[in-house]
Structure formats: C-alpha cells, structure tokens
C-alpha positions in Angstrom: 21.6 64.2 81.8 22.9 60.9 80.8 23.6 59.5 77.1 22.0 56.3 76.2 22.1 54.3 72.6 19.1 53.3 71.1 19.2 50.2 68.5 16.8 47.3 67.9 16.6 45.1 65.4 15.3 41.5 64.4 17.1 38.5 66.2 14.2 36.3 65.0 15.2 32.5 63.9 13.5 29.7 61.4 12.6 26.4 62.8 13.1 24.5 60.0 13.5 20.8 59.4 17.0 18.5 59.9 19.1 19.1 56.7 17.8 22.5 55.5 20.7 24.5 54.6 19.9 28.2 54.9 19.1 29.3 58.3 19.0 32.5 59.8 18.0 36.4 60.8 14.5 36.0 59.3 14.6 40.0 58.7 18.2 41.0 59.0 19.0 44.5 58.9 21.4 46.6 56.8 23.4 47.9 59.8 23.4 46.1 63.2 25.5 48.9 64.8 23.1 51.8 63.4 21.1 53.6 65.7 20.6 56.8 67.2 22.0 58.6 71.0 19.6 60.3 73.0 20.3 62.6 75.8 17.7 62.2 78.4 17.5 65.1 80.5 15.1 65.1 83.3 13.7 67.7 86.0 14.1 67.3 89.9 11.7 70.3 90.8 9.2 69.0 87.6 9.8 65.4 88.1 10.2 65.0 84.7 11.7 64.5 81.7 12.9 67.3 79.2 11.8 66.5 75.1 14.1 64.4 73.0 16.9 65.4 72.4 18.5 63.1 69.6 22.1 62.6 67.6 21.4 60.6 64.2 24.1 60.0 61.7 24.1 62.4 59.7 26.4 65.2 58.3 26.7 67.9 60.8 25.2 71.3 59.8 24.0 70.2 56.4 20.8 70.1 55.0 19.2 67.8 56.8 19.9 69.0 59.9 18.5 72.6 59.0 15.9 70.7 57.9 14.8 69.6 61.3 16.0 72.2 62.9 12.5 74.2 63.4 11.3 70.8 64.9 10.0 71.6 68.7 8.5 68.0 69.3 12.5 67.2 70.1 15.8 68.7 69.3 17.3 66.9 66.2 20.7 66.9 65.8 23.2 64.7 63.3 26.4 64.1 63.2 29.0 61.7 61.4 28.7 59.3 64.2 25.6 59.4 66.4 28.0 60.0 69.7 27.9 63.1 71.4 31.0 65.3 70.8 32.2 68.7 72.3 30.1 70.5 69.6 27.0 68.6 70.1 27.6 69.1 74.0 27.5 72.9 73.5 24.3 72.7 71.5 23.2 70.8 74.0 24.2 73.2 77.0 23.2 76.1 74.8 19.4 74.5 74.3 19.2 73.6 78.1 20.0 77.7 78.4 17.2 78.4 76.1 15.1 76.4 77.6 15.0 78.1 80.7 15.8 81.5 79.8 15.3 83.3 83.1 16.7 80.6 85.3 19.7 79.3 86.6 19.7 76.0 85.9 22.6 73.3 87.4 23.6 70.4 84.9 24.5 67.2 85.9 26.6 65.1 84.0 29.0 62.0 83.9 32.7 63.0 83.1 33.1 61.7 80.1 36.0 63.5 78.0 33.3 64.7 75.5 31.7 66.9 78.4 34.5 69.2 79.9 37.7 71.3 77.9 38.7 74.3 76.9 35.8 74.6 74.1 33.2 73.7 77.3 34.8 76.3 79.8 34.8 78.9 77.0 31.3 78.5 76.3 30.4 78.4 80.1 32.4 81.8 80.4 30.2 83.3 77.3 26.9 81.9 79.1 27.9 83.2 82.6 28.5 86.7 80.8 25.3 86.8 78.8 21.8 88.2 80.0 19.7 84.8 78.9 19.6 81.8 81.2 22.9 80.3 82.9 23.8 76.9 83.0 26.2 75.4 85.9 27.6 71.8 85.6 28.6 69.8 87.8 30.6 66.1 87.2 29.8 62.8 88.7 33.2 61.5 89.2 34.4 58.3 87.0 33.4 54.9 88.3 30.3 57.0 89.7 27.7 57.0 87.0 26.2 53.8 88.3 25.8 55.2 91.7 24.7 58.8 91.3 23.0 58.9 88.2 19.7 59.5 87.7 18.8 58.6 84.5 21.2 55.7 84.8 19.7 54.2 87.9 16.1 55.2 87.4 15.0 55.9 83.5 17.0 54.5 81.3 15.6 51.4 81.7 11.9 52.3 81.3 12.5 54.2 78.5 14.3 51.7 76.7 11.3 49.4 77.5 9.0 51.5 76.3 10.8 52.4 73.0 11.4 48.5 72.6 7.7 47.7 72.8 6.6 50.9 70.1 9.6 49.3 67.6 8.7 45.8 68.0 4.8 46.6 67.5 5.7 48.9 64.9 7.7 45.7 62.9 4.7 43.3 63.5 2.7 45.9 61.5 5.0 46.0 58.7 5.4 42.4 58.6 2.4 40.3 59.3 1.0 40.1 56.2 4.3 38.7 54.3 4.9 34.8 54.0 8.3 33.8 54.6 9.4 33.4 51.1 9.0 37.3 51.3 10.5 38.1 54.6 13.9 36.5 54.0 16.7 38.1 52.7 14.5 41.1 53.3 15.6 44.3 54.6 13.5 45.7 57.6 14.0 49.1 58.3 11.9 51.9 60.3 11.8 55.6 59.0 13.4 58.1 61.3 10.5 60.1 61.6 8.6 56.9 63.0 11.6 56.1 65.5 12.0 59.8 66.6 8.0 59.5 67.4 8.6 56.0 69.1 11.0 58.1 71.1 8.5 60.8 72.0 5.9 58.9 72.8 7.7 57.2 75.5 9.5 60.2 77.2 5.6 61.1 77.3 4.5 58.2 78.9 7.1 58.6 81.6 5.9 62.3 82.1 2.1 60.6 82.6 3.3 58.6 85.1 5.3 61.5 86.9 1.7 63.2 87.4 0.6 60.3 89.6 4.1 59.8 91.0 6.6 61.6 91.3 9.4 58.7 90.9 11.9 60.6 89.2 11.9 63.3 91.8 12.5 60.1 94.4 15.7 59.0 92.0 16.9 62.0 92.5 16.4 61.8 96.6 17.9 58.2 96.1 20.6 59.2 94.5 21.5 61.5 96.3 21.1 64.6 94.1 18.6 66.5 96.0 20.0 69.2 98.0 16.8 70.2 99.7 15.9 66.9 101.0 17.1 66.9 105.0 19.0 63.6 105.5 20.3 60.8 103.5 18.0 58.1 104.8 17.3 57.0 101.0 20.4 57.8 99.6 22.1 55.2 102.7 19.4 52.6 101.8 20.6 52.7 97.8 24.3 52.6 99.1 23.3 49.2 101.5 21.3 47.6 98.8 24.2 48.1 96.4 26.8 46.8 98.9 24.7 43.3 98.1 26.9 43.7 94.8 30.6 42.8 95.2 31.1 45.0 91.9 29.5 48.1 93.3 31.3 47.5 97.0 34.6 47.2 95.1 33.5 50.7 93.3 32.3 52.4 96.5 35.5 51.9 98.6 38.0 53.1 95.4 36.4 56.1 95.2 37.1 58.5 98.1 34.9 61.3 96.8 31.8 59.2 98.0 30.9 61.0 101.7 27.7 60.8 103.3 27.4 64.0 105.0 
C-alpha cells in the first residue's frame, strides 16, 4: 500500500496584447492545496488493484462520513486534513481484514510515523486474537520507498495519468461553452462524487489492463516483493538500472538492510 495526493487544478494563461493589465489563472481555484489522499492497495496473487480507498477533508465520524459510509464502489473516509493518521490507518487495516475474511493477508507499507505505535500494535494484537481475517505488516525501511515500493515504482504514475486525463476532460465539459468574460475570476470546481468516480474509473482501467498483463504482478517480482519467485534476476536488473542515478546509488549504499539473497 502506498499513499499518494491527488490535486489538479487550472494553470491555464491569457495571451493578451502588450499593455493589458490583468493577466492570469483563467479559472483559478478556491484552494490550490485542496485535494484528496488515496491509499492504493494492490494484489500480488490478483495482479490487481484493491477499490478506492479515499481521505477527504472532512470532520471525522460526522455526518458525512456516515453518510458514505454504506458506499461499496470505494471506502470513503474524511478527516480534518486529508492525510492519513493512526486512526484512519486502523480503519484502513481493519477494512483490508474484512476484505479478506478467511485469509491471512501480509501488508506492505512504508514507515512512515502514521503507520506503526502503540495504537497499531494494539490493534494488530486484537486482530491476531480474533476469528475474522488477520493482517501482518511488514515496513519498507526509510530512504526505501523508491526502491521497493510497488505502487511507488509501478502505479502511481498511471493512475495519476489516468485521473489527470478524466479531470481535465471533465473541465473542458464544464467550460467550453463560456466566453472569457465568463471564465475569469470564475471559480472551477468538480463535485466529490464526480472526482471519487474519476478515481474509480481509473483503478478500473488498470485492473483491465492486468487481465491482458499481469504488470503489477511483474512490479512486484521487480521489486523484489515476491517471495515465490526463484531468483532475483529482475529485482538485480531494477537495482543496475537505478545505479544509472547517482541519487538512488547514494540511497542504496546508506542503507545496509538492502541484501540480495
């Protein structure tokens, strides 16, 4: 699982002729730094990704968040900043659990300071204990995220493309029918519904791609975070193509936790 920030908005300028005195955003927004986190989860043995699962700003546990709580497309979530916290990361853990009730099902994540602690080890004793599905986590050291992450290496990307494209298409919509004179000082903004779907729709698209090819299963492999793949012939090619990067080579040799086995 890896966090990744989602925000778009116009950076569109007027060409206008020497002398003019107001230029700028042609649809500025009411909050450059508003946007939503999404947790992307993905599968090795599905080669795929898990739904949605989304932190808005919000009030946590209020009525709006009960509100979308019965929604199955993704798991909704808000929160008075749209980071991930200890609380959210439980409700994460605890819907990975349900998700796979009869399983037991090992959790990959970064260590950030949000994602281990005495609230996290207590709710991993209480899962370990219970009869529903069990969850296991394991850390990807600091400085490693780059490396070994899946959905870092392999996903985020695409998925940002994807949402990138639906937002931008979903703006020319809205907006190509207005004349300038109506477009500036305008405020564009997109509904949450219609950016949770933009969302959706392209953790589906990845899935569709996934039944042809099975690329996230190889990021895994690449990565180096499939166990039942004999050798690390992919895994060594990533490491050499990322020694091209002084960055990266600096990375690799500071952390001594990085063995190829």
């Amino acid at each position: 699982m890896d966090e990744t920030f989602l925000q778009f908005y116009s950076s569109d300028r007027l060409l206008v002729p020497t002398g003019t005195k107001r230029v700028g955003t042609l649809v500025p927004v009411e909050n450059e730094k508003k946007g939503v986190t999404v947790a992307v989860s993905a599968s090795l043995l599905a080669s795929r990704l898990l739904p949605p699962f989304i932190i808005d700003t919000g009030v946590f546990g209020a009525d709006l968040m009960k509100h979308w709580s019965h929604y199955n497309k993704s798991k909704i979530l808000f929160n008075n900043t749209f980071w991930m916290t200890h609380y959210v990361f439980i409700l994460y853990s605890t819907w990975i659990s349900n998700t796979f009730p009869d399983s037991k099902t090992l959790l990959i994540v970064d260590r950030s300071t949000t994602h281990f602690g005495p609230l996290i080890t207590e709710w991993l004793e209480n899962n370990h204990s219970s009869t529903g599905g069990k969850v296991w986590i394991e850390y990807i050291s600091e400085g490693m995220t780059s490396i070994l992450q899946v959905c870092d290496i392999a996903i985020n990307k695409p998925l940002k493309a994807h949402v990138h494209k639906a937002y931008f298409d979903f703006r020319l919509q809205a907006i190509q029918n207005l004349t300038a004179k109506q477009l500036t000082d305008s405020v564009f903004t997109v509904p949450r519904e219609n950016l949770f779907e933009m969302i959706e729709n392209a953790f589906e698209l990845i899935n569709q791609q996934n039944y042809r090819r099975q690329w996230i299963a190889d990021a895994f492999e690449k990565c180096g975070q499939n166990p039942w793949v004999e050798g690390d012939s992919k895994f060594e090619a990533h490491l050499a193509s990322l020694n091209e990067n002084c960055v990266y080579q600096h990375m690799k040799e500071g952390n001594q936790t990085l063995k190829l086995f």
